[in-house]
C-alpha positions in Angstrom: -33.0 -72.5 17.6 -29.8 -71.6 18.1 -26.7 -72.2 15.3 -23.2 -71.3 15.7 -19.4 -72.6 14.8 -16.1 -71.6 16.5 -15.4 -68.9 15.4 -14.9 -65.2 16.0 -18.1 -64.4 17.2 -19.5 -67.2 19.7 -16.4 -69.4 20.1 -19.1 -72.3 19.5 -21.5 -72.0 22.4 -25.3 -70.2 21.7 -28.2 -70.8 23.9 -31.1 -69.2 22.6 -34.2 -70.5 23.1 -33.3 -73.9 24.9 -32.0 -75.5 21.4 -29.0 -75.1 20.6 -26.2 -76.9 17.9 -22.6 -76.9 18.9 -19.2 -77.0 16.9 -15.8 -77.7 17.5 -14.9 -75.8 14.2 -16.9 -74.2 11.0 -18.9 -76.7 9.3 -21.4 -76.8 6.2 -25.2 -76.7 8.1 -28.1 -77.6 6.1 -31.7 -78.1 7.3 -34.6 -79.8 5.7 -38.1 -79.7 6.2 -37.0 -79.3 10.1 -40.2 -79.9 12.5 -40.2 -79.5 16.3 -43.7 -81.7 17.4 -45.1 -81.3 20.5 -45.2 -84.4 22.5 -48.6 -86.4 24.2 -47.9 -84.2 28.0 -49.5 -81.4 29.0 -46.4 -80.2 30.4 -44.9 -79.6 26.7 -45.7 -75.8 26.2 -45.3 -74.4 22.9 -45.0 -70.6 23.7 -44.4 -69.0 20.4 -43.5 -69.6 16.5 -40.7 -67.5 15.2 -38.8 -68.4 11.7 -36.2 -65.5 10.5 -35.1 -65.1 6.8 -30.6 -65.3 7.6 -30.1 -61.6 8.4 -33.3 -61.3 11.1 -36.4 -60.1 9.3 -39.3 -61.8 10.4 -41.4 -64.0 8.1 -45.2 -63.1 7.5 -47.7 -65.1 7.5 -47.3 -67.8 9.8 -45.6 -66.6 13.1 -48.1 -66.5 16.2 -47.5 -66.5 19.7 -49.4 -69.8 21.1 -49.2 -69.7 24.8 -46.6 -66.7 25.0 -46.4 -63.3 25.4 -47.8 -61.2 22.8 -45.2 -58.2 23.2 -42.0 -60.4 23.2 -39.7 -58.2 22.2 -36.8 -60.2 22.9 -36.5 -62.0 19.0 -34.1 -62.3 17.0 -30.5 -63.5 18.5 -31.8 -62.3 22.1 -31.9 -58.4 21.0 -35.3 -56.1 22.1 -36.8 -55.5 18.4 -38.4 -51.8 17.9 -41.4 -51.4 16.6 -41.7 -47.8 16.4 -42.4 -45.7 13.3 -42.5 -49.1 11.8 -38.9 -49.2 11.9 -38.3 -52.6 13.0 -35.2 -51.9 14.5 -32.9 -54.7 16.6 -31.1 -53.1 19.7 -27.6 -53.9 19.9 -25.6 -53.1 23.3 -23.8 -50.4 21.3 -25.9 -50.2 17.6 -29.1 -50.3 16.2 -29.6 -53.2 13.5 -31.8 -53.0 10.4 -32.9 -56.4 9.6 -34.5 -55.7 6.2 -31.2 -54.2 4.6 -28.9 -56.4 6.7 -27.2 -53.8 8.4 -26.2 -51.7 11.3 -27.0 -48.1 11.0 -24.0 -46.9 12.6 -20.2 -47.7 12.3 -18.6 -50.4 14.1 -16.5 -49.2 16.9 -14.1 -51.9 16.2 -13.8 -51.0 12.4 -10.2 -50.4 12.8 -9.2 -54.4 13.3 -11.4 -55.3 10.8 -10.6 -53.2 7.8 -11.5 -56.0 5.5 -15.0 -55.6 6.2 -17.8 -52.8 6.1 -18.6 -51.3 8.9 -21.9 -51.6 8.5 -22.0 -55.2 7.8 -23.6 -58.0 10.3 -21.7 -60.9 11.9 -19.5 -60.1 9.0 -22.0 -61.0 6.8 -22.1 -65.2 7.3 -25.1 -65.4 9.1 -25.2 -68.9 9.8 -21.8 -69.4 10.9 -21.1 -66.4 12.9 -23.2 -64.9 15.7 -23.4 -60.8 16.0 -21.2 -59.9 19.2 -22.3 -56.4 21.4 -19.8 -54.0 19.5 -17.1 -53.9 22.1 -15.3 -56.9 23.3 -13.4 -56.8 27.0 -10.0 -55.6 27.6 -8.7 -56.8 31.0 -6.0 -55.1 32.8 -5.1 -58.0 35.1 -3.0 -56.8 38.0 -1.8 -59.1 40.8 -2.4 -58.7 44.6 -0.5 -62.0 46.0 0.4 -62.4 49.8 3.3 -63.8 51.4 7.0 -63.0 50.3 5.9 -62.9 46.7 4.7 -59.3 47.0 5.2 -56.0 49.0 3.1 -53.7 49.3 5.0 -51.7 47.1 4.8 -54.4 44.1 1.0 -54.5 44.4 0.8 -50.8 44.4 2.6 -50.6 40.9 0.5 -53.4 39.4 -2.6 -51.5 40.4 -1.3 -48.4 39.4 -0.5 -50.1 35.6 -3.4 -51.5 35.1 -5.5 -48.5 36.0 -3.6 -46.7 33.2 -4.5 -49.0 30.7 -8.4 -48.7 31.9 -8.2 -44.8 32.3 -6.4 -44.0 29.3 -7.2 -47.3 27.4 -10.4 -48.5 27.9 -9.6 -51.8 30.0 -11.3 -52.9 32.8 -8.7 -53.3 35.9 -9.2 -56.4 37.5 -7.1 -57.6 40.7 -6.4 -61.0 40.8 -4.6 -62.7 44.1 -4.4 -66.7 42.9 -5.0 -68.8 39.7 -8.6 -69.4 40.5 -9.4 -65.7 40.4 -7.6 -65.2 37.1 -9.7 -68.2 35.5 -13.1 -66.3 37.0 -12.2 -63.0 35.4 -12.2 -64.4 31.9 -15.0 -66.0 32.4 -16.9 -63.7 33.7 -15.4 -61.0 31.1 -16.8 -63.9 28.4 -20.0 -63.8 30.2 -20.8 -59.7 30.5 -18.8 -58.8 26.7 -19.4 -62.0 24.4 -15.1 -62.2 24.2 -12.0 -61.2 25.2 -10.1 -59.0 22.9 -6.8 -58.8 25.0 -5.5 -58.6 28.3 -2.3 -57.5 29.5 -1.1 -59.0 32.9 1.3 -57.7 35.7 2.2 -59.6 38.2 5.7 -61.5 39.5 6.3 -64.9 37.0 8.8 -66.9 35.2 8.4 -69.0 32.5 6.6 -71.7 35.0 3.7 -69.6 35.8 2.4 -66.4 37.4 3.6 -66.3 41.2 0.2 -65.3 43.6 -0.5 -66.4 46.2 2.0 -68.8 48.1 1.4 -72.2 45.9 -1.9 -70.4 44.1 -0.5 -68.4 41.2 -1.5 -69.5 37.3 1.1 -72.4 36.0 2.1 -73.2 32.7 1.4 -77.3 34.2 -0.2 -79.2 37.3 -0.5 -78.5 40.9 -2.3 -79.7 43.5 -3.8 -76.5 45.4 -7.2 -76.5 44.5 -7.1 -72.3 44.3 -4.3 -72.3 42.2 -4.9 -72.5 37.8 -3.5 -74.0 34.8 -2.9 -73.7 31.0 -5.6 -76.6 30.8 -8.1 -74.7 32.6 -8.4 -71.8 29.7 -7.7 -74.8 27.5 -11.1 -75.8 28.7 -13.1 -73.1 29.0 -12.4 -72.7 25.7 -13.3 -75.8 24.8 -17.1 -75.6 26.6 -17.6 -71.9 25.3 -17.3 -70.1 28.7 -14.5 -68.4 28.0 -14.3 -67.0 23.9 -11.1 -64.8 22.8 -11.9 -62.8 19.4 -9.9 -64.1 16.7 -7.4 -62.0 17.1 -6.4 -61.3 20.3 -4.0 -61.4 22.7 -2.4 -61.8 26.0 0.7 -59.8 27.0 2.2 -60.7 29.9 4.0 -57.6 32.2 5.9 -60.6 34.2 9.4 -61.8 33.9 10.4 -64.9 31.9 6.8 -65.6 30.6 8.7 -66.4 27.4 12.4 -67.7 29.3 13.4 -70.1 31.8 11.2 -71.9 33.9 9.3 -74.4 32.3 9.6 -76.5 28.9 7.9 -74.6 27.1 7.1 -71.6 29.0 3.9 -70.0 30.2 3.2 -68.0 27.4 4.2 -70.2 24.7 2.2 -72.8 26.2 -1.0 -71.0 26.1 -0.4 -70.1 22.4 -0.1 -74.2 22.3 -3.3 -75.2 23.7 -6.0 -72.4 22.8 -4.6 -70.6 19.7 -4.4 -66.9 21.2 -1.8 -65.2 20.3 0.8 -64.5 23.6 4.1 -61.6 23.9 5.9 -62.7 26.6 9.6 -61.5 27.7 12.5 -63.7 27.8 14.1 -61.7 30.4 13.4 -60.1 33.3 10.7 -57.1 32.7 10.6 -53.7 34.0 8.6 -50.4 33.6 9.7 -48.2 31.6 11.1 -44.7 33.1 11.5 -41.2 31.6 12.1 -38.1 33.7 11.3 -39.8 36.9 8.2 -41.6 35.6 6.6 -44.7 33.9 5.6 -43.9 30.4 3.3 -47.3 29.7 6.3 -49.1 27.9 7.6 -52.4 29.4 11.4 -53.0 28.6 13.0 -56.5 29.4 16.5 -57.4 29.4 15.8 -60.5 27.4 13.3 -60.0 24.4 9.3 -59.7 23.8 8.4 -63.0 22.1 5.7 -63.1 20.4 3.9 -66.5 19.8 1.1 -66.9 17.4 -0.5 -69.9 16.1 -1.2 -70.3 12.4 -3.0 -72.4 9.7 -1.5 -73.5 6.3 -4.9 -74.2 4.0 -5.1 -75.0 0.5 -7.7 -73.9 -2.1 -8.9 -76.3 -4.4 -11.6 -76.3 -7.7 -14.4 -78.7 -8.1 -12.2 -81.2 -9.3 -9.9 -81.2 -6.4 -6.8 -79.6 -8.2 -5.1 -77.3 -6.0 -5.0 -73.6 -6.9 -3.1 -72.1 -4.0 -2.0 -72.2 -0.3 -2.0 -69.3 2.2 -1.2 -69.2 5.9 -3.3 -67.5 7.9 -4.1 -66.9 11.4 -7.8 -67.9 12.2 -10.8 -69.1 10.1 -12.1 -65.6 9.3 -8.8 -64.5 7.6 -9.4 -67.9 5.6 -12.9 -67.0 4.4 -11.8 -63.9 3.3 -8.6 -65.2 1.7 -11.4 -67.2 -0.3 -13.7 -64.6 -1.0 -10.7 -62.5 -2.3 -8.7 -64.8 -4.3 -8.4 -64.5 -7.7 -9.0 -68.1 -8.2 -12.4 -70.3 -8.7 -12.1 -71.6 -5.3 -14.4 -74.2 -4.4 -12.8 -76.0 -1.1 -10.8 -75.2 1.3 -9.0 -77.7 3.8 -6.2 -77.1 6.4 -2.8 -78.8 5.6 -1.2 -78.3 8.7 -0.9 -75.8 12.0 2.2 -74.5 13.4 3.4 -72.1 15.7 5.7 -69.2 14.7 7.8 -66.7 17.3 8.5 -63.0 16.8 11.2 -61.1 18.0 9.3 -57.6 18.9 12.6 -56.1 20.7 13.3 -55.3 24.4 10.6 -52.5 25.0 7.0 -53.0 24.1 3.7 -50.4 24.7 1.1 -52.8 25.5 -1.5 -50.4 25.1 -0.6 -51.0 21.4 -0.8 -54.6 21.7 
């Protein structure tokens, strides 16, 4: 059985095993005596037993494969378990995982955005809320390739030529995008191959209604009727049903013009912020590359300003008899936890008061490589 919350690490959706329990946000679980019968039908096939103490090991004693496979590796969250030297090791995409200690055996390759964690530690240590990504989330380079009068051949070459920058030098993935549908696809199957999307920048031609693809088919801030083209709404919703997850922290930058400005009420990037709670830098102003000595240098200057958008959480902390200690703002549900775990305070609940949305001023030149 499968048992996961929205959060950073499954956005809500598992599927392990055909049973799975599904959140709209981070919840108190609690199980007791829990029994799965088999019913009166020969066509109800029991085909193993496995029960896990929180961080993975195995209990003793009592699992045995019934009509199964005696050799199924594939155990605990989906990973192939090693049995060799006795080690008892759980293969990770990029780590090994020691289930008897509760930790990886190597440091995380994402330590650096998490430095209020170990390394080491395992679905940052809250087993039953969070579920252990890969190690590497995706990082799209999303480039646009419209037709019509939208795009030369000269503006697809420079989009293609930025994002494979950021995947040569910055470990994207490039992906070329030529209307709203394709866009939609690319997270999901980004979601689908990495577990989440850490960030992806986007160039393409836009304004503060949308991204301009193809004629009628780009990505819009709101509706429109050609089934190829994309909305807000649509990452609003694959959100929603788990098929596409961002981490907690990431973001979308957007190379276009006005993704912040003119053009809608409120504009693309603002919008997005709105709907699924990922953080968005968008320009008020027209956007261009930046150019040094007859070349780009990676920087993107506007001659509006880089906005960026983020949405945040105002939660309270209160003892066991409901008096309020203190109130913090953060930006997701793990900063929250760890505001808890790190306060001062006897904290016994904690309860959102209110979410708003706050807008930075980052200047007219951004790198989003830094992003």
């Amino acid at each position: 059985m499968g048992i996961c919350s929205k959060n950073r690490s499954c956005g809500g959706r598992c599927k392990r095993g055909g049973y799975s329990n599904r959140q709209q946000h981070a919840g108190k679980v609690w199980f007791d005596d829990v029994k799965i019968v088999k019913g009166n039908t020969a066509r109800t096939v029991i085909v193993s037993e496995s029960n896990y103490y929180p961080f993975g090991l195995k209990h003793k004693g009592y699992n045995n494969v019934i009509n199964g496979v005696e050799n199924n590796y594939k155990t605990y969250q989906g990973q192939e378990l090693h049995k060799e030297l006795g080690l008892d090791a759980h293969e990770f995409k990029f780590r090994f995982y020691y289930s008897d200690i509760g930790r990886f055996w190597s440091i995380d390759p994402l330590a650096d955005g998490y430095v209020y964690n170990s390394p080491y530690n395992f679905a940052e240590n809250s087993v039953i809320a969070n579920y252990e990504l890969e190690g590497l989330e995706a990082k799209l380079a999303i480039y646009g390739d419209g037709s019509g009068t939208n795009y030369t051949s000269s503006d697809r070459n420079a989009f293609h030529a930025r994002a494979s920058s950021l995947e040569k030098n910055n470990g994207y993935n490039a992906e070329k995008v030529n209307n709203g549908q394709a866009l939609i696809s690319a997270l999901k199957t980004a979601t689908a191959d990495e577990g989440s999307v850490q960030s992806a920048v986007i160039f393409a031609h836009g304004s503060g209604a949308g991204l301009f693809l193809d004629p009628g088919a780009g990505f819009y801030a709101n509706k429109s009727t050609n089934p190829n083209s994309a909305t807000v709404s649509d990452i609003a919703q694959g959100v929603k049903d788990g098929s596409i997850v961002f981490e907690d922290n990431a973001t979308i930058v957007f190379g276009s013009c006005h993704a912040c400005g003119a053009g809608a009420s409120p504009p693309l990037a603002k919008k997005i912020t709105e709907e699924t709670g990922v953080t968005t830098i968008g320009a008020t102003g027209f956007v261009e590359p930046e150019i040094k000595n007859g070349k780009e240098t990676g920087k993107l200057t506007t001659t509006g300003t880089f906005t960026k958008t983020e949405k945040v959480f105002d939660i309270s902390f209160t003892d066991g008899n409901g008096k309020v200690l203190e109130t913090k703002t953060v930006k997701n549900m793990s900063e929250a936890i760890n505001a808890a775990l790190s306060s001062d305070k006897k904290v016994i609940h904690m309860k959102t008061i209110n979410s708003r949305i706050v807008q930075t001023d980052l200047g007219d030149t951004i790198d989003p490589s830094k992003l």
